[in-house]
One Martini backbone bead per residue (centre of mass of N, CA, C, O) as a GRO file, in nm:
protein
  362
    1UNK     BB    1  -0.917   5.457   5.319
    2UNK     BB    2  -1.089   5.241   5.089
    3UNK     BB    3  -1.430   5.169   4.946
    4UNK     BB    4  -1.591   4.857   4.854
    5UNK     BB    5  -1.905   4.932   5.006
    6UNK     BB    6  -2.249   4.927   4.938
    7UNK     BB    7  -2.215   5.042   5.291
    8UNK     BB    8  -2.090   5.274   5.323
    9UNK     BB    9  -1.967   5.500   5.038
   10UNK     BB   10  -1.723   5.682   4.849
   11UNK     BB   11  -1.737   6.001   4.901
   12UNK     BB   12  -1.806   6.251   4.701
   13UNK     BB   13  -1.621   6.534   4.693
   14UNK     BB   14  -1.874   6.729   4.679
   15UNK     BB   15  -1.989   6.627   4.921
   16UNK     BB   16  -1.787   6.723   5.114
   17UNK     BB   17  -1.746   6.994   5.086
   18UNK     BB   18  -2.026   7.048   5.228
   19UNK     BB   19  -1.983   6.939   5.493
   20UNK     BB   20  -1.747   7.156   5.557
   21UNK     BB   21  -1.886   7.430   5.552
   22UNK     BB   22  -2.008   7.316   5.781
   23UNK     BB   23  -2.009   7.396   6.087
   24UNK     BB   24  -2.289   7.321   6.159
   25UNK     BB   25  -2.609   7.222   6.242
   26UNK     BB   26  -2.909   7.346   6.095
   27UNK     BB   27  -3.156   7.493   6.146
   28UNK     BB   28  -3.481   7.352   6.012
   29UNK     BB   29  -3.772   7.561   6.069
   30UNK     BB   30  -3.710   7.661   5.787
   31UNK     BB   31  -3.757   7.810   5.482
   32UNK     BB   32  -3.483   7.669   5.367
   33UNK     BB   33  -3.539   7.398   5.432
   34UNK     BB   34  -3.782   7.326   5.295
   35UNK     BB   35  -3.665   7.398   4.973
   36UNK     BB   36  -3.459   7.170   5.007
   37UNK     BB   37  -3.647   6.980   5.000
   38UNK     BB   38  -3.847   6.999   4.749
   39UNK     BB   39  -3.592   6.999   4.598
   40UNK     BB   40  -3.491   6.712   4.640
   41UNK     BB   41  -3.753   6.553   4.600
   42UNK     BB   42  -3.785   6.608   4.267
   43UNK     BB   43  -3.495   6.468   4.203
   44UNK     BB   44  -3.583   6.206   4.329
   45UNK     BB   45  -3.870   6.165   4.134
   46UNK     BB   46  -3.743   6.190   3.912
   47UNK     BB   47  -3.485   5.953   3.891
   48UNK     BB   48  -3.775   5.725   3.946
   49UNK     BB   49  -4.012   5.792   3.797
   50UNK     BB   50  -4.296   5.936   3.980
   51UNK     BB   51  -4.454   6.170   3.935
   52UNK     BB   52  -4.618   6.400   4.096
   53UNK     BB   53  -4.839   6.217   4.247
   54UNK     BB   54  -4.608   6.128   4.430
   55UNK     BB   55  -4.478   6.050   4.784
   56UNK     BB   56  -4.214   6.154   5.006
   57UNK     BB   57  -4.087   5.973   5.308
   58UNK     BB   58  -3.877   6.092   5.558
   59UNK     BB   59  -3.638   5.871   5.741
   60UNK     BB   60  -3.491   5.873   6.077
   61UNK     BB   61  -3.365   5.564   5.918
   62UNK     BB   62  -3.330   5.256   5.827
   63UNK     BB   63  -3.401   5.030   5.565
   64UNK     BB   64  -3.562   4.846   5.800
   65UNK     BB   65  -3.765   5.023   5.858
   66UNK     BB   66  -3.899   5.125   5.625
   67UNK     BB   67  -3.996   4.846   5.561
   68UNK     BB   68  -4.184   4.836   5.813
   69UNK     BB   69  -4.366   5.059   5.774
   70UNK     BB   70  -4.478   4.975   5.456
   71UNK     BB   71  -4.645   4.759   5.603
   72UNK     BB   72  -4.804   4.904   5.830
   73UNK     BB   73  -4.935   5.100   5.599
   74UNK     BB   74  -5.013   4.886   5.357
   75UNK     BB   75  -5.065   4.622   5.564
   76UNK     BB   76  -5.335   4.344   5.690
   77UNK     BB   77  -5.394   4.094   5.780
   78UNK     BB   78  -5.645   4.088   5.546
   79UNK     BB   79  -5.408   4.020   5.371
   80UNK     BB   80  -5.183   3.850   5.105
   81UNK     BB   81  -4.850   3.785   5.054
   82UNK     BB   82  -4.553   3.824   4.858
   83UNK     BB   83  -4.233   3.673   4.869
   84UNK     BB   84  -3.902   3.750   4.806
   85UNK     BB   85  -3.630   3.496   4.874
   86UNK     BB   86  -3.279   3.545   4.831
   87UNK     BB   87  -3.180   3.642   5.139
   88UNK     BB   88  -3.173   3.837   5.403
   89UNK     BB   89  -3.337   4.085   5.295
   90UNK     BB   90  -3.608   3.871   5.219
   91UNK     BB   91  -3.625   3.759   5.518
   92UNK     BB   92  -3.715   4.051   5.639
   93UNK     BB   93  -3.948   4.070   5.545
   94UNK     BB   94  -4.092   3.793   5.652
   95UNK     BB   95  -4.012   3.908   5.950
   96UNK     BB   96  -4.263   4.157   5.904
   97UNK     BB   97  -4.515   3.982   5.856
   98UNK     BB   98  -4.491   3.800   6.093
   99UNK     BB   99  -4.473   4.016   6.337
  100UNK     BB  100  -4.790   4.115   6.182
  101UNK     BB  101  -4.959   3.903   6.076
  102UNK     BB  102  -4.879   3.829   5.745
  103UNK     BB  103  -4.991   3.684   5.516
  104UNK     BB  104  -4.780   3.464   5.325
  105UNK     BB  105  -4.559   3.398   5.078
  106UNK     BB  106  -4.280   3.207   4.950
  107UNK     BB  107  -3.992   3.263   4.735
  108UNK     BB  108  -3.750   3.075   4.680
  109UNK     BB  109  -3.395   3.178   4.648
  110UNK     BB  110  -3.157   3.004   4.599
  111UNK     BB  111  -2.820   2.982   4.548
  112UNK     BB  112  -2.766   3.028   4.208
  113UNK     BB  113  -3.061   3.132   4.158
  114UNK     BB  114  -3.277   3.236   3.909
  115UNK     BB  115  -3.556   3.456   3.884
  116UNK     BB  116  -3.822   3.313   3.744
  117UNK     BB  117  -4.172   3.233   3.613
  118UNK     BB  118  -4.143   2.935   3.737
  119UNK     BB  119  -4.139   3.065   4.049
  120UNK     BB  120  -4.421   3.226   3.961
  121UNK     BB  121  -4.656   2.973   3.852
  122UNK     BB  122  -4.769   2.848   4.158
  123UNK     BB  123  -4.896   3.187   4.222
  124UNK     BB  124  -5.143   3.226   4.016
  125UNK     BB  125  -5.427   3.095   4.165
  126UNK     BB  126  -5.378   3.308   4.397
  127UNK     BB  127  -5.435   3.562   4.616
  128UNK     BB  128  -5.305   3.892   4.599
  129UNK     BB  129  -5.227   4.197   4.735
  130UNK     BB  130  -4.877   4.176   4.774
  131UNK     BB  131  -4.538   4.239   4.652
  132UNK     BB  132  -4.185   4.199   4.798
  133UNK     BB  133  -3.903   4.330   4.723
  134UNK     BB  134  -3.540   4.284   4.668
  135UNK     BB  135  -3.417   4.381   4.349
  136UNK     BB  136  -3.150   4.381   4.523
  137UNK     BB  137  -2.975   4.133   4.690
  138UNK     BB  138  -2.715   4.221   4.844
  139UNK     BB  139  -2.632   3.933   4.998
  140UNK     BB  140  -2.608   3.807   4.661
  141UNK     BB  141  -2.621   4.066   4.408
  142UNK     BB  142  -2.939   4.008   4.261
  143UNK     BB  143  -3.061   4.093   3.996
  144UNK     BB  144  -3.396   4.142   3.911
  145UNK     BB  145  -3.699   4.128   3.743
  146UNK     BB  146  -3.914   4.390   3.678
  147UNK     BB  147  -4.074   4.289   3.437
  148UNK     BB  148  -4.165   3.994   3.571
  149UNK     BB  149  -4.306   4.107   3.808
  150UNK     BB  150  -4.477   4.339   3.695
  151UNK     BB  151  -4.646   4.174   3.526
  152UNK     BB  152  -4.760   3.979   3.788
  153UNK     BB  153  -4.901   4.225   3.946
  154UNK     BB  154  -5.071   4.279   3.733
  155UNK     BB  155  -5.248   4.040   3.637
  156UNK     BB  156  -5.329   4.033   3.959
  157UNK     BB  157  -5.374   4.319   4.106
  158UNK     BB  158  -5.112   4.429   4.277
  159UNK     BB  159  -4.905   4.522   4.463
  160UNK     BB  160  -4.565   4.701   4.438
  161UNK     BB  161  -4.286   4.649   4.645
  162UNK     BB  162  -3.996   4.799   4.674
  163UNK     BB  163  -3.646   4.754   4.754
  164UNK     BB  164  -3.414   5.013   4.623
  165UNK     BB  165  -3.125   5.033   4.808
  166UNK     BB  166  -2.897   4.899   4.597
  167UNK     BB  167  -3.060   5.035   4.282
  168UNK     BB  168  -3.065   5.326   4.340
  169UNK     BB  169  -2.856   5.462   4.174
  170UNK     BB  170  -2.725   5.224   3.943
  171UNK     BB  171  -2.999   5.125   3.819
  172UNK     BB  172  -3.225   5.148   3.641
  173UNK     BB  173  -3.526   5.324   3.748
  174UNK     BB  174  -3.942   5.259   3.678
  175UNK     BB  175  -4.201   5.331   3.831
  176UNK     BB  176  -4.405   5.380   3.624
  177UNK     BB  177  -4.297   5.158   3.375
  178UNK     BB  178  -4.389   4.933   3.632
  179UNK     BB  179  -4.603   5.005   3.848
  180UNK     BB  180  -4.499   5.108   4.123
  181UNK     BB  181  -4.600   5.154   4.481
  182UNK     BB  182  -4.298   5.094   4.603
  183UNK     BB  183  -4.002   5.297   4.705
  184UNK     BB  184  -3.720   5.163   4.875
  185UNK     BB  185  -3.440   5.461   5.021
  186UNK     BB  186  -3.090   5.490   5.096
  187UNK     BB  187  -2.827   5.671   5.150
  188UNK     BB  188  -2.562   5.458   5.183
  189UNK     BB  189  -2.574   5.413   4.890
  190UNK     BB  190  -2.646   5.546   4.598
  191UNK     BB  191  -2.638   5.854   4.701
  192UNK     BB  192  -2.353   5.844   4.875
  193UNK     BB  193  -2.432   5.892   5.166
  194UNK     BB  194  -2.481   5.871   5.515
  195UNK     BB  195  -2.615   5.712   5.722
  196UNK     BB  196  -2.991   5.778   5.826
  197UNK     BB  197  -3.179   5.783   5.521
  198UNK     BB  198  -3.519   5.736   5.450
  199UNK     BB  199  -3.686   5.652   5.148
  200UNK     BB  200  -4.049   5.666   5.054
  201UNK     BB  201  -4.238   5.597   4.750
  202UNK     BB  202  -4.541   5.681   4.652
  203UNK     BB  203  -4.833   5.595   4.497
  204UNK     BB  204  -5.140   5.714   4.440
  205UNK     BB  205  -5.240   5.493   4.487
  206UNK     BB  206  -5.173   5.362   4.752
  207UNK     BB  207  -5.263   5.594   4.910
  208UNK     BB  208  -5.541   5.606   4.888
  209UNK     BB  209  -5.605   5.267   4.939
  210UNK     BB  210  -5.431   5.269   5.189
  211UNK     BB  211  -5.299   5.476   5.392
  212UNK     BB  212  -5.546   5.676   5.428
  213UNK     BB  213  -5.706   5.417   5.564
  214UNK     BB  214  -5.519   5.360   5.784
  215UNK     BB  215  -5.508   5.207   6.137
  216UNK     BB  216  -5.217   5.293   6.279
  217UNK     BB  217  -5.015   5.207   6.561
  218UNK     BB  218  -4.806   5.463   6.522
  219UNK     BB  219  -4.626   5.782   6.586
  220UNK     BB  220  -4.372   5.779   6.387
  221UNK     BB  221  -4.465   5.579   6.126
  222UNK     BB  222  -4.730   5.802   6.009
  223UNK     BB  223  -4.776   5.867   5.667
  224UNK     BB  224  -4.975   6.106   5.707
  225UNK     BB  225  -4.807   6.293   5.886
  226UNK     BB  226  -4.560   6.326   5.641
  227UNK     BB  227  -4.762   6.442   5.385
  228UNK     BB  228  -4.811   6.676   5.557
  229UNK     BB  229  -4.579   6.822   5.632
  230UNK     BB  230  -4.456   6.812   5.323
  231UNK     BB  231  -4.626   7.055   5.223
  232UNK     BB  232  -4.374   7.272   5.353
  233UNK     BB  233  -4.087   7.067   5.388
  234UNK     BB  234  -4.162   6.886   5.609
  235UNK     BB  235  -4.141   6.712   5.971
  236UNK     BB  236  -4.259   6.596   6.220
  237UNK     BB  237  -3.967   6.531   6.303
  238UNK     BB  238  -3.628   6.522   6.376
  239UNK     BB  239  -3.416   6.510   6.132
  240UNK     BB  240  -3.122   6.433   5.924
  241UNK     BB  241  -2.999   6.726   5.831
  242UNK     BB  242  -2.700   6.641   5.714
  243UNK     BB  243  -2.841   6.427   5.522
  244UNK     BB  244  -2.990   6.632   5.347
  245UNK     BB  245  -2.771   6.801   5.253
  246UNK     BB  246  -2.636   6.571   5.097
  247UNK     BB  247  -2.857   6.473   4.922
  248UNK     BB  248  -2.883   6.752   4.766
  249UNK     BB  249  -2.583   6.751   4.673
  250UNK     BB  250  -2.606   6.474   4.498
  251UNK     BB  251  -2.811   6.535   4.327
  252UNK     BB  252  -2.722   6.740   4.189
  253UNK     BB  253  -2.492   6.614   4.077
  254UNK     BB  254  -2.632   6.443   3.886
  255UNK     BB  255  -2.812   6.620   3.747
  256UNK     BB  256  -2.515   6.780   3.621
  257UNK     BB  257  -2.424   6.470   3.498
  258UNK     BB  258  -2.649   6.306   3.428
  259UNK     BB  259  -2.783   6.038   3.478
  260UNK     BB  260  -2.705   5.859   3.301
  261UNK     BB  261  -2.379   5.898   3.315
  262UNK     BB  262  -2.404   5.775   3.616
  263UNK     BB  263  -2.456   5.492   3.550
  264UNK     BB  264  -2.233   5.438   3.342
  265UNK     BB  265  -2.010   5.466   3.534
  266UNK     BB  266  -2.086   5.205   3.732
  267UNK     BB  267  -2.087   5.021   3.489
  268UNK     BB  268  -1.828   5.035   3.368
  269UNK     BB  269  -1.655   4.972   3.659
  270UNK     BB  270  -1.807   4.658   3.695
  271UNK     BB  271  -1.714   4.539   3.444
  272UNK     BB  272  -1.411   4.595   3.478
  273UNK     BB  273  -1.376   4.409   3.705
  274UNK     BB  274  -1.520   4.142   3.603
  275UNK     BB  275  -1.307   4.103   3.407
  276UNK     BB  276  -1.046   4.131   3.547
  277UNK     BB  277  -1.088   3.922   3.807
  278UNK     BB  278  -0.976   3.652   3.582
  279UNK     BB  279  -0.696   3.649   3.719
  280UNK     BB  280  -0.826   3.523   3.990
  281UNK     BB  281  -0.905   3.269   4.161
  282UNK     BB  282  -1.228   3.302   4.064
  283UNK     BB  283  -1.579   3.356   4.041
  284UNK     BB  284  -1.902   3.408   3.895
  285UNK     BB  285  -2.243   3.450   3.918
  286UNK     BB  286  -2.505   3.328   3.681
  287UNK     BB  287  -2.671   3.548   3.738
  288UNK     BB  288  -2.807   3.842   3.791
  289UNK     BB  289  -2.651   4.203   3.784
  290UNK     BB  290  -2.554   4.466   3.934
  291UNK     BB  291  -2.361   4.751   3.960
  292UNK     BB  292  -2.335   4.791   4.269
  293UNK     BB  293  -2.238   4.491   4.264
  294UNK     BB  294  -1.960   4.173   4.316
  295UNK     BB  295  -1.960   3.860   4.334
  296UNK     BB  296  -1.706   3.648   4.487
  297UNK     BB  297  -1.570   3.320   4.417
  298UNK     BB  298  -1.399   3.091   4.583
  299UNK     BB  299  -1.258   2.775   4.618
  300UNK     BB  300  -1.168   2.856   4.886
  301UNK     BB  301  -1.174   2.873   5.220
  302UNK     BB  302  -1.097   3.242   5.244
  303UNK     BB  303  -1.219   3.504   5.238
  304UNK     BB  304  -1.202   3.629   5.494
  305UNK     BB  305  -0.939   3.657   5.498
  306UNK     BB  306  -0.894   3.859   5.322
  307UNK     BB  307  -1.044   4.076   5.428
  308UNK     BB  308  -0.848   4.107   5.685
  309UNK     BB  309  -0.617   4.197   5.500
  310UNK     BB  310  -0.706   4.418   5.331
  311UNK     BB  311  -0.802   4.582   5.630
  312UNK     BB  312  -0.539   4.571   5.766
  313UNK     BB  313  -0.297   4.578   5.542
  314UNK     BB  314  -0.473   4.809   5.347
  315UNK     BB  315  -0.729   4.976   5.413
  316UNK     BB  316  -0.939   4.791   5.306
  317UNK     BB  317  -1.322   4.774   5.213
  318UNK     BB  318  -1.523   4.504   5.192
  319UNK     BB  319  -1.790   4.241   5.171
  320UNK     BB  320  -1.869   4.032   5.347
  321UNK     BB  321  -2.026   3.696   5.365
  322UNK     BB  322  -2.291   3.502   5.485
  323UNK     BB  323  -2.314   3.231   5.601
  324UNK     BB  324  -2.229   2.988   5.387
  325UNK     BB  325  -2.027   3.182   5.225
  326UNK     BB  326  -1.822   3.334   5.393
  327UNK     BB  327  -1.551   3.164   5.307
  328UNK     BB  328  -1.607   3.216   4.978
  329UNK     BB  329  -1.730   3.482   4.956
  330UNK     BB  330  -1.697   3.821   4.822
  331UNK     BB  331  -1.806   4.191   4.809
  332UNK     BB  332  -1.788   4.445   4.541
  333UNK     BB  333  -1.833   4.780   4.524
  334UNK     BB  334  -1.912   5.068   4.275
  335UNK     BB  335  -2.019   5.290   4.466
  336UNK     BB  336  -1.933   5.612   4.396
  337UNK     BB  337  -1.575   5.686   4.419
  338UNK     BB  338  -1.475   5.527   4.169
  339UNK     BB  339  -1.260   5.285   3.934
  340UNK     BB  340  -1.110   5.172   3.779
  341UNK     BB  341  -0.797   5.209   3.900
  342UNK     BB  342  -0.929   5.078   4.154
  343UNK     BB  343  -0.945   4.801   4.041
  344UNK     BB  344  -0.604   4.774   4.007
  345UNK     BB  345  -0.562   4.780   4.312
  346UNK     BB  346  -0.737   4.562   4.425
  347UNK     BB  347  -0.635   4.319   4.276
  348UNK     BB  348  -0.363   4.349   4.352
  349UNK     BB  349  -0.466   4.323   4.684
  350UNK     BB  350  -0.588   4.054   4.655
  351UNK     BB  351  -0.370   3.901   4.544
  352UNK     BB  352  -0.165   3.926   4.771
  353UNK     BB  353  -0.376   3.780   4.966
  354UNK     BB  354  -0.411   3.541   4.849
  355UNK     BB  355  -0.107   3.451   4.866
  356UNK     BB  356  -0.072   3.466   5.148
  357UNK     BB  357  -0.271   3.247   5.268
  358UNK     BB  358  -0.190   3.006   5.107
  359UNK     BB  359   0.115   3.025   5.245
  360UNK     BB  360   0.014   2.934   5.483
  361UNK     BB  361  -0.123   2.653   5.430
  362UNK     BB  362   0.077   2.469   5.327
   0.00000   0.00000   0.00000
């Protein structure tokens, strides 16, 4: 089997290894579980340039309560929000005002275009208190401008929340250096280790501002109480034990190879298919593309029967996409430990399902 799928992805073999040293998943209420917390937060936060006074929640959930949680955390009825809403991820935020009875308004990304300044500019003279994006939109490929958002909720005085589940640890994010006030990120995809941990970093502003003074009606998902918990470098609750302890030999590993480095290798095996792929019948959308993924369009309805082919006949999986785009796009991810070489074996049975699908159509 091998994954081109942006989640869960091709775990690099350093940390397998680590997984595999462990007979059983280790008690956790001690203080060496502690010392990897701390230490592992640190290189989180390093990674995000989010500063010292930035605190991360580590949450045994996936990307989709993080977005909810971050919501109930800093944000009540009394606020009114912008959403970006460019694909199924940003219609979640949507989804999660609605359900919370906040107030919002939305940006639609129709498919095929590109998120820019004249489609915030009618949202110039409204009052808004914070703006959620899916910086990399998973659903359809497109990695938005934060340099436009950041400026725009500067301007405005907004807090700007970021979801940046398929482009942390692929595309160079800067906390600091946009002003963001919540950047949530999921251990299966950027991180390339197993699904059920997600990370919420806070701004010292938001924190201040927003959460320590919410009056959030939920148990488990009450961002004060894992603040507390997290100055001794535990969790309120059980965590994902198993997938901190990847989380930790992951970073330490990018840590070792260095962030930079880390990134121009996701970045150079992307364009390297990117150029590859016009080999063969698709084309790419002319938006701007995350390092992460790269969606492909057929002219003909087959993407899906490729996919099936791929996967019952070649063990390879890659990302079917939903809704409209079904039949005619497929989602190839970069992201773990991918390559070149990868991309040419790829292609070449690409090749081969595409001819095989036309051969029966004819």
């Amino acid at each position: 089997m091998k994954l081109f799928t942006v989640g869960p992805v091709e775990m690099f073999d350093e940390v397998k290894v680590v997984r595999a040293q462990a007979d059983s998943v280790p008690y956790f209420r001690t203080k060496e579980f502690s010392e990897l917390m701390l230490e592992t937060d640190e290189l989180l936060r390093k990674f995000a340039n989010a500063g010292d006074e930035a605190k991360t929640v580590y949450l045994t959930a996936s990307g989709t309560a993080a977005m909810e949680a971050t919501v109930m955390n800093c944000f009540t009825e009394k606020d009114r929000l912008l959403v970006i809403a460019g694909g199924s991820f940003g219609k979640r935020f949507v989804d999660i005002c609605e359900i919370h009875r906040i107030p919002h308004d939305v940006v639609k990304v129709e498919y095929g275009e590109t998120l820019d300044g004249e489609m915030l500019n009618q949202y110039e003279d409204t009052t808004y208190t914070g703006l959620l994006v899916n910086i990399d939109e998973t659903s359809t490929g497109q990695l938005y401008d934060i340099k436009l958002l950041s400026d725009f909720c500067k301007r405005k005085g907004m807090y700007l929340v970021v979801d940046a589940i398929s482009s942390f640890l692929c595309d160079e994010f800067d906390i600091a250096g946009h002003c963001v006030d919540v950047m949530i990120a999921s251990s299966q995809k950027g991180a390339c280790i197993s699904p059920g941990l997600s990370m919420v970093v806070l701004s010292k502003r938001i924190i201040e501002e927003r959460v320590m003074k919410s009056d959030i009606r939920s148990l488990y998902f009450d961002f004060k109480d894992y603040f507390k918990n997290f100055e001794r470098g535990q969790t309120p609750y059980t965590p994902a034990v198993g997938i901190c302890i990847e989380l930790s030999a992951s970073l330490k590993m990018i840590e070792r190879v260095g962030l930079a480095n880390h990134l121009k290798h996701i970045a150079d095996v992307a364009t390297d298919f990117r150029e590859k792929i016009k080999a063969l019948p698709v084309s790419l959308p002319n938006f701007p593309l995350s390092n992460a993924i790269t969606p492909i369009i057929f002219k003909e309805p087959i993407a899906y029967k490729v996919f099936e082919i791929l996967k019952d006949k070649y063990g390879i999986f890659v990302n079917p996409t939903g809704g409209m785009m079904a039949d005619y796009s497929l989602r190839i991810a970069h992201i773990g430990q991918t390559s070149k070489e990868d991309n040419d074996m790829l292609i070449e049975k690409m090749k081969a399902a595409i001819e095989e699908v036309q051969a029966v159509n004819q």
